[in-house]
C-alpha beads as a LAMMPS data file, in Angstrom:
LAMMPS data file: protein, C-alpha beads

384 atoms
383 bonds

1 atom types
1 bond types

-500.0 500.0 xlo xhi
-500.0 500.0 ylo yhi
-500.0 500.0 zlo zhi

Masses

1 110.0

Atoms # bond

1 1 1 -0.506 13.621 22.229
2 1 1 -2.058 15.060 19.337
3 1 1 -5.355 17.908 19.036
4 1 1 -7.360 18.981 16.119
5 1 1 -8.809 22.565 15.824
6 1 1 -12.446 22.646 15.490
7 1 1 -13.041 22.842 11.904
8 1 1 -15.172 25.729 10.437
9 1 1 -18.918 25.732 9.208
10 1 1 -19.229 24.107 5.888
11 1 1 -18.277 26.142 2.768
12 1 1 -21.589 24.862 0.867
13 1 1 -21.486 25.721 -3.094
14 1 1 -23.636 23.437 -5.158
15 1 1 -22.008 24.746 -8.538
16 1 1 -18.317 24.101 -6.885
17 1 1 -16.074 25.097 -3.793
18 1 1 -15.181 28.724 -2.593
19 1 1 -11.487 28.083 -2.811
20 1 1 -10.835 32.092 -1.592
21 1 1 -13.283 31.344 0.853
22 1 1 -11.698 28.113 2.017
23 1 1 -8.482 29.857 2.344
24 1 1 -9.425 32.367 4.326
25 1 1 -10.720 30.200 6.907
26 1 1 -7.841 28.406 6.784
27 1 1 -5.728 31.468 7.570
28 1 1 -8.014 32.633 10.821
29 1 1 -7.170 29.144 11.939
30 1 1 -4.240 29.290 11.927
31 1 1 -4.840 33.072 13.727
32 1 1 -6.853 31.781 16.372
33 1 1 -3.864 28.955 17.049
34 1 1 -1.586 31.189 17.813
35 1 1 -3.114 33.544 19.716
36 1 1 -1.930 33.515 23.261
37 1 1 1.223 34.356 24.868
38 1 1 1.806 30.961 25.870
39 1 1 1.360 29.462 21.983
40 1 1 3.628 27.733 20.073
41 1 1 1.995 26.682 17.036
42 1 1 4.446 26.110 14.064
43 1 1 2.602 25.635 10.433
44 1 1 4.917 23.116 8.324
45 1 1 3.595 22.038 5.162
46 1 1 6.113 19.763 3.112
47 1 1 4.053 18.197 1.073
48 1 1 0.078 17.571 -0.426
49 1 1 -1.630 14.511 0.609
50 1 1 -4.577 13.681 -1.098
51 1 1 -6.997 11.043 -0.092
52 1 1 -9.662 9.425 -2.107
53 1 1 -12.200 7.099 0.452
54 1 1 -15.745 5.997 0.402
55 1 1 -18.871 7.191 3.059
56 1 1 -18.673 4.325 4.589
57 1 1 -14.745 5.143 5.696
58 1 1 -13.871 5.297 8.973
59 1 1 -13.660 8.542 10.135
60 1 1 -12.438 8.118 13.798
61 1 1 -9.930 5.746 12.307
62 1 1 -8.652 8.089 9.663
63 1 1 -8.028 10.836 12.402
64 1 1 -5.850 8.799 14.421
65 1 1 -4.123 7.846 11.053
66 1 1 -3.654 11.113 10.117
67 1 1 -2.410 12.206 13.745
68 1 1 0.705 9.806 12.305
69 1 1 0.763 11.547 9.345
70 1 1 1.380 14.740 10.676
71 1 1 3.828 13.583 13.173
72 1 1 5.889 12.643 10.436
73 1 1 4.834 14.858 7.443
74 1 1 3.286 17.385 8.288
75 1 1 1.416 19.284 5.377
76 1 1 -2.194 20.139 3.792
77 1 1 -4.490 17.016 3.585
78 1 1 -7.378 17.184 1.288
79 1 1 -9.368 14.526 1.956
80 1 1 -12.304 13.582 -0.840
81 1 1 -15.117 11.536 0.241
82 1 1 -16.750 10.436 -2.719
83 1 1 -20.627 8.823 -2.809
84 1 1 -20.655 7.889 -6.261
85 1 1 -23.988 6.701 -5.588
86 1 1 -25.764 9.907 -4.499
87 1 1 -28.761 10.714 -6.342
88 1 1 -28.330 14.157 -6.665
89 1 1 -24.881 16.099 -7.293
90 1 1 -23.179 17.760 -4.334
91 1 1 -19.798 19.616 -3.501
92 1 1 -19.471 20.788 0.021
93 1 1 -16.073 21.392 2.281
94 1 1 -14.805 22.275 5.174
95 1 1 -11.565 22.853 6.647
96 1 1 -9.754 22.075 10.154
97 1 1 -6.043 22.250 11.444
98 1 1 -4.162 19.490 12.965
99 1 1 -1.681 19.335 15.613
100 1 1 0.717 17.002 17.138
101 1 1 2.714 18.228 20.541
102 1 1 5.348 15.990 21.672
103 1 1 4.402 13.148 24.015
104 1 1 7.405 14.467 26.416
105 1 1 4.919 17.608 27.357
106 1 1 6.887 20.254 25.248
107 1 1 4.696 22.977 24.876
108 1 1 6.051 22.726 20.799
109 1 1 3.090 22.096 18.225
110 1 1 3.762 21.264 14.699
111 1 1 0.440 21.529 12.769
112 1 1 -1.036 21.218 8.766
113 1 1 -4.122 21.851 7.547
114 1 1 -7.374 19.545 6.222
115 1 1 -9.522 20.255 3.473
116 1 1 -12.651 17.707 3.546
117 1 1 -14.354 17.519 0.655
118 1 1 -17.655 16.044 0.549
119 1 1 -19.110 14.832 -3.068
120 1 1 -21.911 13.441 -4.522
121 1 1 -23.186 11.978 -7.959
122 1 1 -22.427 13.393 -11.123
123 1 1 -20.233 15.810 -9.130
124 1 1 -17.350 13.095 -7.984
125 1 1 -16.102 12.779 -11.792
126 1 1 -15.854 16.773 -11.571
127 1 1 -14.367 16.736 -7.634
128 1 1 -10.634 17.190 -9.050
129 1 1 -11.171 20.611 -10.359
130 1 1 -11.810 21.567 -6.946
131 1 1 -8.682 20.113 -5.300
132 1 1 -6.408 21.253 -7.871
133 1 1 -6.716 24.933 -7.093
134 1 1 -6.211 23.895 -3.316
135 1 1 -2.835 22.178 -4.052
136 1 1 0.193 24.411 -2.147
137 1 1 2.542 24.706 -4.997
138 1 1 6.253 23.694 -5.089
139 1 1 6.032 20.706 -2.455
140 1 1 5.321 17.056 -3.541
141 1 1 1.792 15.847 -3.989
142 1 1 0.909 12.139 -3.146
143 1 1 -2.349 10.484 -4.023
144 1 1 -3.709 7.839 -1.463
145 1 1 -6.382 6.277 -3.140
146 1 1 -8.053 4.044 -0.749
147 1 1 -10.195 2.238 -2.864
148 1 1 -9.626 -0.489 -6.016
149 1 1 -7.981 1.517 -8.766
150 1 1 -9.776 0.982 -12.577
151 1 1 -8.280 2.498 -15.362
152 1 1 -11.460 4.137 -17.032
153 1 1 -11.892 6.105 -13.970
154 1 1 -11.736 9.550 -15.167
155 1 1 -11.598 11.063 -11.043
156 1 1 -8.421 8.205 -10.735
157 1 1 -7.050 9.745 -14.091
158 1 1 -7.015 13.377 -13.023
159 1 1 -5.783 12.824 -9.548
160 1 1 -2.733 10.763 -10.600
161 1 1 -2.052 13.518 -12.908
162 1 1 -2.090 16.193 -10.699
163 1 1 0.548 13.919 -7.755
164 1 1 4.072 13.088 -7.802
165 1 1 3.331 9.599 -6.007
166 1 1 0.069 7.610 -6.342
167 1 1 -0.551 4.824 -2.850
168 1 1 -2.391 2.300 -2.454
169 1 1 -3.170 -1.037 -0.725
170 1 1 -3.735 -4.243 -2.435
171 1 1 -4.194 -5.964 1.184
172 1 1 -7.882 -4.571 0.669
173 1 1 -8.354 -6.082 -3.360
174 1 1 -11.573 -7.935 -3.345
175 1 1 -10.753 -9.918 -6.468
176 1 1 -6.882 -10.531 -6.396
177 1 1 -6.051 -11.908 -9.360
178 1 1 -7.864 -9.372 -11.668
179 1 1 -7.011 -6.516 -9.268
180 1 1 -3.440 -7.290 -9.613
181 1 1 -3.333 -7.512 -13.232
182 1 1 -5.617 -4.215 -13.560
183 1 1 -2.791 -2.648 -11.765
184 1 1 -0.111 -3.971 -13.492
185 1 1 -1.807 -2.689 -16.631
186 1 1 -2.289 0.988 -14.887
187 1 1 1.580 0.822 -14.341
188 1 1 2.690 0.053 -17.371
189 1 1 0.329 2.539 -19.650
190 1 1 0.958 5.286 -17.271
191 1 1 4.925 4.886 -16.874
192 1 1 5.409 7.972 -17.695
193 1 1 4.315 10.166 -15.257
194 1 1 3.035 7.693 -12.342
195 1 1 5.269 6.770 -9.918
196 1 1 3.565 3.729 -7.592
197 1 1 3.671 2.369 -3.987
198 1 1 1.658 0.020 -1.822
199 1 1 1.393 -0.397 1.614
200 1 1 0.864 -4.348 0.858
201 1 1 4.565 -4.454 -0.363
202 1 1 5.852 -2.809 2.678
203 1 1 4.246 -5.537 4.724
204 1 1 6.729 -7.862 2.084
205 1 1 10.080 -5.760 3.127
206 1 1 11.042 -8.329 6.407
207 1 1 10.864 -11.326 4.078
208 1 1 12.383 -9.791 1.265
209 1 1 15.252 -9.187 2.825
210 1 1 15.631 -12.220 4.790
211 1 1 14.818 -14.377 1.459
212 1 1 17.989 -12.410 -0.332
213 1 1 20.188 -13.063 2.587
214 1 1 20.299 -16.641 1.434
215 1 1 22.391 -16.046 -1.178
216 1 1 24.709 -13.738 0.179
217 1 1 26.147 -17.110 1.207
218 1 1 28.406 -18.206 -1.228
219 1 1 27.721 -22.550 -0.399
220 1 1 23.783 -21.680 -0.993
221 1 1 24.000 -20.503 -3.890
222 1 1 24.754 -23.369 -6.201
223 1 1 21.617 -24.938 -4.561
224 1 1 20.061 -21.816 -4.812
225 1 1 20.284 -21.561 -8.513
226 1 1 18.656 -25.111 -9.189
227 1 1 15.613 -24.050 -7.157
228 1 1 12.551 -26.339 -8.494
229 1 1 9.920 -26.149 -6.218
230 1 1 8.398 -23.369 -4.103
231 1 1 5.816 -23.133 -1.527
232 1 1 3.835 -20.096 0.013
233 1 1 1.775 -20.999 2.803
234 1 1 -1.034 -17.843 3.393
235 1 1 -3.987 -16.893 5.655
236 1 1 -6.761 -17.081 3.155
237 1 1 -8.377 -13.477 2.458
238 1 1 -11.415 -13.667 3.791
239 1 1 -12.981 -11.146 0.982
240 1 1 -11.552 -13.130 -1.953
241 1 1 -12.422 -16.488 -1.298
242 1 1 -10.722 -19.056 -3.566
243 1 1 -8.755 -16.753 -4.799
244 1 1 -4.347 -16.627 -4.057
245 1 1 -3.894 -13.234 -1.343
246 1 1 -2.294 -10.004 -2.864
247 1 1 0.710 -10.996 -0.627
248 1 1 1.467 -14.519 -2.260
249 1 1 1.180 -13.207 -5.395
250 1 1 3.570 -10.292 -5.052
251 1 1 6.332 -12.152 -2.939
252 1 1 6.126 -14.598 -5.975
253 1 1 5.749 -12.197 -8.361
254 1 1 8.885 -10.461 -7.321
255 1 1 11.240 -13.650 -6.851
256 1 1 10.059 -15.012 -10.753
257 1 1 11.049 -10.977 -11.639
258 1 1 14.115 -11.054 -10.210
259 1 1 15.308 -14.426 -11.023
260 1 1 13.943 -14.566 -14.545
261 1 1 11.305 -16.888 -14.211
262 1 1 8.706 -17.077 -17.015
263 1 1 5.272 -18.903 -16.780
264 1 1 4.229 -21.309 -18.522
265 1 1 0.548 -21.541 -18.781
266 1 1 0.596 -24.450 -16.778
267 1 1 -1.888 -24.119 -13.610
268 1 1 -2.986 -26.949 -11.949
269 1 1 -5.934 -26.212 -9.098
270 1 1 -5.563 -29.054 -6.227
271 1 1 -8.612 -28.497 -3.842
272 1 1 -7.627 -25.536 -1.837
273 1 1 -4.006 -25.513 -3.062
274 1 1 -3.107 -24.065 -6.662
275 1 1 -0.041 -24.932 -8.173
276 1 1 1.756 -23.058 -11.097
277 1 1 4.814 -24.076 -13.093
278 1 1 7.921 -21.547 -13.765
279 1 1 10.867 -21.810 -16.400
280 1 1 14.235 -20.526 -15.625
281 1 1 15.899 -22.084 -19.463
282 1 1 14.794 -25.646 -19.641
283 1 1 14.408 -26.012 -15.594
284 1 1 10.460 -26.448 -14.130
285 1 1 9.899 -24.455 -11.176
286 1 1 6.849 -26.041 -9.169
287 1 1 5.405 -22.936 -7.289
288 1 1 2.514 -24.245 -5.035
289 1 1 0.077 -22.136 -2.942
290 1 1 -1.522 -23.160 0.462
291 1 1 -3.956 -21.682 2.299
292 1 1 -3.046 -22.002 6.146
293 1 1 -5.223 -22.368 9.331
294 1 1 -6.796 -19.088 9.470
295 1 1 -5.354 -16.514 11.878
296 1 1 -7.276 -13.804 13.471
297 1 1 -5.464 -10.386 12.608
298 1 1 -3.576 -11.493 9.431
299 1 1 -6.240 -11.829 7.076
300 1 1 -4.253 -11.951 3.547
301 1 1 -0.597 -12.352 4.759
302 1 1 1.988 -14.686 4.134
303 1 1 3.242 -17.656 6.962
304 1 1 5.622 -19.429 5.384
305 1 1 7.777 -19.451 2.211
306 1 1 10.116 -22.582 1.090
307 1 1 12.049 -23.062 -1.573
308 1 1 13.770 -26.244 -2.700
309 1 1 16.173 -28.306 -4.891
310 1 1 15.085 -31.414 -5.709
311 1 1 18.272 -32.198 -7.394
312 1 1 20.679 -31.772 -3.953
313 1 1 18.337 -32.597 -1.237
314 1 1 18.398 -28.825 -0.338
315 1 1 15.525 -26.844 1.151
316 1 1 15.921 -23.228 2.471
317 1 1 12.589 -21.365 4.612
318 1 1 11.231 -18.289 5.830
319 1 1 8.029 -18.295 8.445
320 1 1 6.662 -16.547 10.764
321 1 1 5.692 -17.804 14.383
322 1 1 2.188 -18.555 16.257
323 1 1 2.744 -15.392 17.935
324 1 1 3.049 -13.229 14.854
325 1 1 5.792 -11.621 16.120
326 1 1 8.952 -13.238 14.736
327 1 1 10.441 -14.222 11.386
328 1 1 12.831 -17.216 11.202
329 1 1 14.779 -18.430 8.568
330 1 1 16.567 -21.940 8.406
331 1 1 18.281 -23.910 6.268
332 1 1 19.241 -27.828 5.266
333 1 1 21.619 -28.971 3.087
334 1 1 21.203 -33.065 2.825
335 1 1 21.116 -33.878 6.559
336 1 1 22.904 -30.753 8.034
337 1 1 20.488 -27.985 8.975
338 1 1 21.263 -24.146 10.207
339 1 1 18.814 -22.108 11.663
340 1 1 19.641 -18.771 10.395
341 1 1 18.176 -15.385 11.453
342 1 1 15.347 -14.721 13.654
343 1 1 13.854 -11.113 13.374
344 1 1 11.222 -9.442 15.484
345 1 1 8.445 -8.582 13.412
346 1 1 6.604 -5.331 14.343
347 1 1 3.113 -4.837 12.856
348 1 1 3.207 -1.614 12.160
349 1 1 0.212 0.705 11.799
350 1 1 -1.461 1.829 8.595
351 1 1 -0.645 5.624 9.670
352 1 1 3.293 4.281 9.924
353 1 1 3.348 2.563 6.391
354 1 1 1.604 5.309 4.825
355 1 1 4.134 7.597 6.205
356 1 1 7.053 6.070 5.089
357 1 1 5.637 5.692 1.404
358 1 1 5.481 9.772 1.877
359 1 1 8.942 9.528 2.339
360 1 1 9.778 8.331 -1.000
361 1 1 9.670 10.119 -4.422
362 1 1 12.022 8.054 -6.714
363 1 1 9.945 5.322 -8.486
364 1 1 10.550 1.749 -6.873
365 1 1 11.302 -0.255 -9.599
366 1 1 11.435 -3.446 -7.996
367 1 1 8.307 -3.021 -6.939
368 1 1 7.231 -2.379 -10.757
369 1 1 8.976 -5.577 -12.234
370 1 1 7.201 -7.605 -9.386
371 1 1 3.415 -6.392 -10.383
372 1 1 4.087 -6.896 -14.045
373 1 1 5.350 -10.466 -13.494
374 1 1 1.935 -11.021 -11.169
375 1 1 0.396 -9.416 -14.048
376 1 1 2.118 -12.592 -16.589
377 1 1 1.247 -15.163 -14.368
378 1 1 -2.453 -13.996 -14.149
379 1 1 -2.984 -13.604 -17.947
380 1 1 -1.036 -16.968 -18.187
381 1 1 -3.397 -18.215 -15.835
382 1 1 -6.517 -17.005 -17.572
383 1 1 -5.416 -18.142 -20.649
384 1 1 -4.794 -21.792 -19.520

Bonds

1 1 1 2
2 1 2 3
3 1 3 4
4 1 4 5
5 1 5 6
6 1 6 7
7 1 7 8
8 1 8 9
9 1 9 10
10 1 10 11
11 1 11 12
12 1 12 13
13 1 13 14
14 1 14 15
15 1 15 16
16 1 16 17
17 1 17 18
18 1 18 19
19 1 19 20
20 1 20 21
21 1 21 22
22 1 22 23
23 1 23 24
24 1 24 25
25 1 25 26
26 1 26 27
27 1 27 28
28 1 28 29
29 1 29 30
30 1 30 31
31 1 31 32
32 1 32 33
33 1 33 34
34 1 34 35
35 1 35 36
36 1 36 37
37 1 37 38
38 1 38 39
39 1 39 40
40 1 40 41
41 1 41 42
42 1 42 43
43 1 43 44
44 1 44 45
45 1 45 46
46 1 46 47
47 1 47 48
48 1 48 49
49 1 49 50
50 1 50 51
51 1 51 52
52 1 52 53
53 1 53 54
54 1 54 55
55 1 55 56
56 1 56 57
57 1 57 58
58 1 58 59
59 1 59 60
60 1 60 61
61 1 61 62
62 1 62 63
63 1 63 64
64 1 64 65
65 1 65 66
66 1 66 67
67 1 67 68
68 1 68 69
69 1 69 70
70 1 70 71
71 1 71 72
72 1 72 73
73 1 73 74
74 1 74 75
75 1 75 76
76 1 76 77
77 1 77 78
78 1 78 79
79 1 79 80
80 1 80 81
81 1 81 82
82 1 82 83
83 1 83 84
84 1 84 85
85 1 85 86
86 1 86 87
87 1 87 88
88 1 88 89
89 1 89 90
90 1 90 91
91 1 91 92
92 1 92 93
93 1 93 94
94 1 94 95
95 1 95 96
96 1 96 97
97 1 97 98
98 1 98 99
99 1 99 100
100 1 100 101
101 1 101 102
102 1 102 103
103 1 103 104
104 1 104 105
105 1 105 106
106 1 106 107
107 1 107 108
108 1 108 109
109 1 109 110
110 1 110 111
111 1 111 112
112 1 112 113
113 1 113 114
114 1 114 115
115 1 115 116
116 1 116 117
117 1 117 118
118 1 118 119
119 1 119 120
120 1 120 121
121 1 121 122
122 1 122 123
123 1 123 124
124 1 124 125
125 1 125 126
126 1 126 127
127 1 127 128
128 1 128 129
129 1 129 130
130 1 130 131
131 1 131 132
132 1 132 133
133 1 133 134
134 1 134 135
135 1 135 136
136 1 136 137
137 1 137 138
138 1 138 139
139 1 139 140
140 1 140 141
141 1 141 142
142 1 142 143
143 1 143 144
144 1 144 145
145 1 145 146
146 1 146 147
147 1 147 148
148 1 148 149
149 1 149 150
150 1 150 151
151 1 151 152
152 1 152 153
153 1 153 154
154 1 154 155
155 1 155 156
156 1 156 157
157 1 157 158
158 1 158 159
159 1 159 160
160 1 160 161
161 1 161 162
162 1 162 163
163 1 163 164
164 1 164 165
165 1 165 166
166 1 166 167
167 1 167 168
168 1 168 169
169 1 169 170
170 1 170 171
171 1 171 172
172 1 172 173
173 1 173 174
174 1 174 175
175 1 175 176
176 1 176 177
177 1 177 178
178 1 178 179
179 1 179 180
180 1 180 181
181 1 181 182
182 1 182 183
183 1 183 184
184 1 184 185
185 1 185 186
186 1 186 187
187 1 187 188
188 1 188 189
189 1 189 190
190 1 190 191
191 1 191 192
192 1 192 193
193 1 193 194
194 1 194 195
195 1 195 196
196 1 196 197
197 1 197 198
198 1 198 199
199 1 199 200
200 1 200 201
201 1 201 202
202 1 202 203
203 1 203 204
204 1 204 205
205 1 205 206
206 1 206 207
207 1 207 208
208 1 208 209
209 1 209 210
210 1 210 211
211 1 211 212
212 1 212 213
213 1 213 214
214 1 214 215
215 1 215 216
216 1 216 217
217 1 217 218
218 1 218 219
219 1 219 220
220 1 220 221
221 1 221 222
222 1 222 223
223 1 223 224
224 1 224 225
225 1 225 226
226 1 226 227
227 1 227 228
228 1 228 229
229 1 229 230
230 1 230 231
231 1 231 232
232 1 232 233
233 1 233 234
234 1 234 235
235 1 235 236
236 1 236 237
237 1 237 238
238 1 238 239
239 1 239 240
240 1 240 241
241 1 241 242
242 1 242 243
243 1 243 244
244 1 244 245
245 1 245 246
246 1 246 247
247 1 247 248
248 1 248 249
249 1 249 250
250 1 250 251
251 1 251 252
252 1 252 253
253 1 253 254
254 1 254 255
255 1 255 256
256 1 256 257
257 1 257 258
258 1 258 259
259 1 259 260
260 1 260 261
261 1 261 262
262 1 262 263
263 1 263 264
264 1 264 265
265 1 265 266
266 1 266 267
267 1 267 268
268 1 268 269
269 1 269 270
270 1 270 271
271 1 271 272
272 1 272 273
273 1 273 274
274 1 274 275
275 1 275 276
276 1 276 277
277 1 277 278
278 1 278 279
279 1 279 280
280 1 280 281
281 1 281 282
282 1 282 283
283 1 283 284
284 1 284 285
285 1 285 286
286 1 286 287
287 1 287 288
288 1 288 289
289 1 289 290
290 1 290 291
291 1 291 292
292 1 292 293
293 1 293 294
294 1 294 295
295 1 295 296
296 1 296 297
297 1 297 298
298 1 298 299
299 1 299 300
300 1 300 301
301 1 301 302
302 1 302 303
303 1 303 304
304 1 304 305
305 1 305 306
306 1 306 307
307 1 307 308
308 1 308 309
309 1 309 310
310 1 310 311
311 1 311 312
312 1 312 313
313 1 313 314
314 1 314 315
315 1 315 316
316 1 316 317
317 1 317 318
318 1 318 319
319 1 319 320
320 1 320 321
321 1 321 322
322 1 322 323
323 1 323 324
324 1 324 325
325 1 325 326
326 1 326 327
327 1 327 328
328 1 328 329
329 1 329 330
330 1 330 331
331 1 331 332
332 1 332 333
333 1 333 334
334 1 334 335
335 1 335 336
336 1 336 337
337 1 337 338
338 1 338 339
339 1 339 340
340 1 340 341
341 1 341 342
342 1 342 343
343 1 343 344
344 1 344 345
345 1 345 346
346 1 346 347
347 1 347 348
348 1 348 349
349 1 349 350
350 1 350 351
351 1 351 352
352 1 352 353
353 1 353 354
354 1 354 355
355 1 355 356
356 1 356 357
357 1 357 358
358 1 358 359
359 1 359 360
360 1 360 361
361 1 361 362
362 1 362 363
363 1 363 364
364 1 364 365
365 1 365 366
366 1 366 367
367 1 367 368
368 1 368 369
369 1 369 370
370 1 370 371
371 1 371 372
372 1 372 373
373 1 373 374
374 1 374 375
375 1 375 376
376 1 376 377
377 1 377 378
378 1 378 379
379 1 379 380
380 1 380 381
381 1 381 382
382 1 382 383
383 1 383 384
């Protein structure tokens, strides 16, 4: 079970935040936790988690999120809600302390800290000088940024400057194919010193790795490596009508990286189907999108994936059952067919994903190579 401390009384400071102030109160927190001879409050702090949302966010949700967080990593949140819209300019904050005991009933708490930051109008482009100073040195810093990343953002700018790791979540991308390309843009002019994850490509890890598996058979992989058609079968995004779901794209995206597929230019849009064609050397690779029957709960995400060669009859699939619980993979060779693996598929929580991208501090370069190749086929697309 987890418990929050009260948080203090806002440290109010229209020309910018206390920071002294704010760590004082901090500090009697942490007092007042462990007073009492029955107390067992241990601080941890191993890393910085900063969080970018709008005033609209959630804030029950984000509570129970961060309740996962700190099971896992515990550390000091600073947590910037940002009304860009505010008439006037405001800079307010207030800290808190949050615990998770074991569900077992030890009497064991292992707590971190929250700083919530509260901005307004012309002082959200300004809000990163007050989170820098708030930063615990010598422990990684990660940047959740829970909103559409653009790169003439100067607030995005600073904060991926001042974190190891920048996450976000192209699940929630409004306009897909330009979102996706923005980002592969970001990634590539900012190389140097921003490392990348999203929780949308964690969703992709099951069917990654059941997609490879087919050719860690050696008698697939001659049909394997005449692949001319694909198909992705998706629950249409209900924000980004007519447009492909982050998900297609980057399951695509990362198959065309890895196998060296280049585009062509060459879109075709069929009703509600689209339909791009691939070169691998002088071989066409039809790659057709569906939207499936809309599913309540799995807005965006991928139901089936197929590839085939034309050539030898052969057809190899991934999909996911009515249930949304179970990945199975078959597949047919002429007239014999093998049902392969069949995985459970747990739908883990946002506070679970985000938690094991705070995990990770080498850059995922997979993950790279598969946004820059969405990146191709959108500009291909755009171009055609």
């Amino acid at each position: 079970m987890s418990s929050e401390i009260q948080p203090s009384a806002a440290a109010n400071a229209p020309q910018g935040i206390d920071v002294g102030r704010l760590e004082k109160e901090l500090a009697a927190n942490w007092r007042n936790a462990g007073d009492g001879a029955e107390s067992s409050v241990t601080r941890v702090c191993v890393l910085n988690l900063i969080i970018y949302a709008a005033p609209g966010e959630d804030r029950a949700k984000m509570d129970e999120l961060l309740d996962v967080v700190t099971e896992h990593a515990p550390g000091r949140t600073l947590v910037l809600i940002a009304d860009r819209g505010a008439a006037e300019a405001r800079l307010e904050a207030h800290v808190s302390t949050r615990c998770q005991t074991a569900s077992r009933g030890a009497a064991k708490q292992v707590c971190g800290e929250q700083v919530t930051i509260e901005a307004g109008g012309a002082a959200v482009d300004t809000a990163a000088s007050a989170i820098e100073p708030l930063v615990v040195p010598d422990v990684p810093v990660f940047l959740w940024w829970k909103d559409i990343p653009h790169e003439e953002d100067k607030l995005f700018n600073r904060l991926v400057e001042l974190s190891d790791r920048v996450v976000i979540d192209s699940l929630v991308f409004d306009r897909p194919h330009e979102d996706l390309k923005r980002l592969a843009q970001i990634i590539g002019a900012r190389r140097q010193y921003m490392l990348a994850s999203d929780l949308n490509w964690g969703r992709l890890t099951s069917w990654r790795n059941l997609i490879a598996s087919f050719w860690d058979v050696a008698d697939y992989r001659p049909h394997l490596d005449a692949i001319d058609e694909v198909l992705v079968e998706y629950d249409p995004p209900d924000v980004a009508s007519g447009q492909i779901a982050a998900h297609a794209l980057l399951l695509v995206g990362w198959l065309a990286a890895e196998l060296k597929w280049q585009p062509t230019g060459d879109f075709v849009r069929e009703e509600n189907n689209s339909r791009w064609v691939l070169l691998s050397g002088e071989r066409k690779i039809n790659v057709e999108f569906r939207p499936a029957a809309d599913r309540q709960g799995c807005d965006g995400l991928i139901a089936t994936l197929t590839l085939k060669t034309s050539a030898t009859g052969a057809e190899f699939y991934v999909g996911i059952n009515e249930g949304w619980t179970k990945l199975e993979t078959s597949a047919r060779i002429g007239d014999a067919r093998a049902v392969g693996r069949v995985v459970s598929y747990e739908a883990k929580s946002e506070g679970e994903r985000l938690s094991r991208e705070l995990s990770m501090l080498s850059r995922d370069e997979v993950y790279e190579r598969a946004v820059a190749s969405v990146g191709q086929l959108i500009e291909a697309l755009q171009k055609s």
